[in-house]
C-alpha positions in Angstrom: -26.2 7.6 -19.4 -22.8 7.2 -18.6 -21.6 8.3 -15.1 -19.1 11.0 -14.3 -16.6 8.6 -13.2 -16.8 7.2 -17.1 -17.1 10.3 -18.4 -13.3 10.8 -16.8 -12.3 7.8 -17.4 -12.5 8.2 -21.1 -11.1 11.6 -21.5 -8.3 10.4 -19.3 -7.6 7.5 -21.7 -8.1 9.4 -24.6 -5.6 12.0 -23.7 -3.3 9.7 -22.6 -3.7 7.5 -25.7 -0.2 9.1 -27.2 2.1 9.2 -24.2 4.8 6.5 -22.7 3.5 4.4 -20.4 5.7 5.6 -17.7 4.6 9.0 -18.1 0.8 8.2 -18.2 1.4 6.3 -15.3 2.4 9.2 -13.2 -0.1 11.6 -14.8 -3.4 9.9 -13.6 -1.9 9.6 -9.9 -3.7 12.2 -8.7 -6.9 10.7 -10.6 -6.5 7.9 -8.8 -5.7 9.2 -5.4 -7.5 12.0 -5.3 -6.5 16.0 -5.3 -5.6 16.0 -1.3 -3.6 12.5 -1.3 -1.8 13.9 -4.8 -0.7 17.3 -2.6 1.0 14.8 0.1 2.1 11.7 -2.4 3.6 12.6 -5.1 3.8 10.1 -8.2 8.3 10.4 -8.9 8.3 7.4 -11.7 7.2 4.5 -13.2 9.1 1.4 -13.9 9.3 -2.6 -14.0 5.3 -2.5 -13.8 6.4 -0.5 -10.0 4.8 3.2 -9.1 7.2 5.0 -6.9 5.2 7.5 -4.8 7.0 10.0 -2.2 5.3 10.1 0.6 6.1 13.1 3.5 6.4 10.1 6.8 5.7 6.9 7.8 2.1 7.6 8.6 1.1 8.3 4.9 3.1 5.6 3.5 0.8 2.7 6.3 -2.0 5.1 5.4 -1.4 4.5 1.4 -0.4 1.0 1.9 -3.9 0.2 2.8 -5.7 1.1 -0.4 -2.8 -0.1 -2.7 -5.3 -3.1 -4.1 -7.7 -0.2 -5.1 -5.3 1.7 -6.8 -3.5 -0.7 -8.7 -6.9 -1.2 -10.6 -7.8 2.0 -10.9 -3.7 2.9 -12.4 -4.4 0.2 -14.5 -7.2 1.0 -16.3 -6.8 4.6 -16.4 -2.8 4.6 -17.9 -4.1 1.2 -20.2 -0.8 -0.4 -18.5 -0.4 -3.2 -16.0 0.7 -1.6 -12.7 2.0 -4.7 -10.0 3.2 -2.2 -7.2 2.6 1.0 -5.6 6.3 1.6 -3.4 5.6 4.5 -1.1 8.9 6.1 -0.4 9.8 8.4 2.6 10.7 11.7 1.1 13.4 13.5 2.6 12.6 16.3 4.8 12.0 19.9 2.8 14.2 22.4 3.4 17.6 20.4 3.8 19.9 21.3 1.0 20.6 18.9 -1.6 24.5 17.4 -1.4 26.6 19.3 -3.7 24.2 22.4 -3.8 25.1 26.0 -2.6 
């Protein structure tokens, strides 16, 4: 009997069967990390085998850096598409008004 984790696994891979690797990618983020790291780090894009994750300070990103190893494999397997690097990027500040906005 397969275990839950499995179970997931599949179902992830067989939804994700149809979509662009970058976009997979960025979709099972939050499978990997987890719901409460997903609410903090948010998965931005997928490129040159590189996640980019915004991160809300330095303590998340030395935080995150720390388990990069594990979620490179789990990314990997999940999205069916090799991920090399997790880049956790300091998001700017909520609140502060995008240049060029009113």
């Amino acid at each position: 009997m397969q275990s839950t984790r499995q179970d997931l696994q599949s179902l992830a891979r067989h939804l994700l069967r149809n979509a662009a690797p970058e976009e997979a990618v960025v979709l099972v983020w939050p499978l990997v990390c987890g719901t409460a790291v997903a609410e903090r780090a948010r998965a931005v894009a997928f490129e040159n085998e590189t996640l980019r994750v915004a991160v809300p300070d330095k303590g998340w990103q030395s935080q995150l850096e720390s388990f990069t190893p594990q979620y490179l494999h789990r990314l990997s397997n999940l999205a069916g598409v090799v991920v090399k690097r997790v880049s956790y990027e300091i998001a700017p500040a909520s609140g502060k008004a995008v240049s060029g906005s009113l």
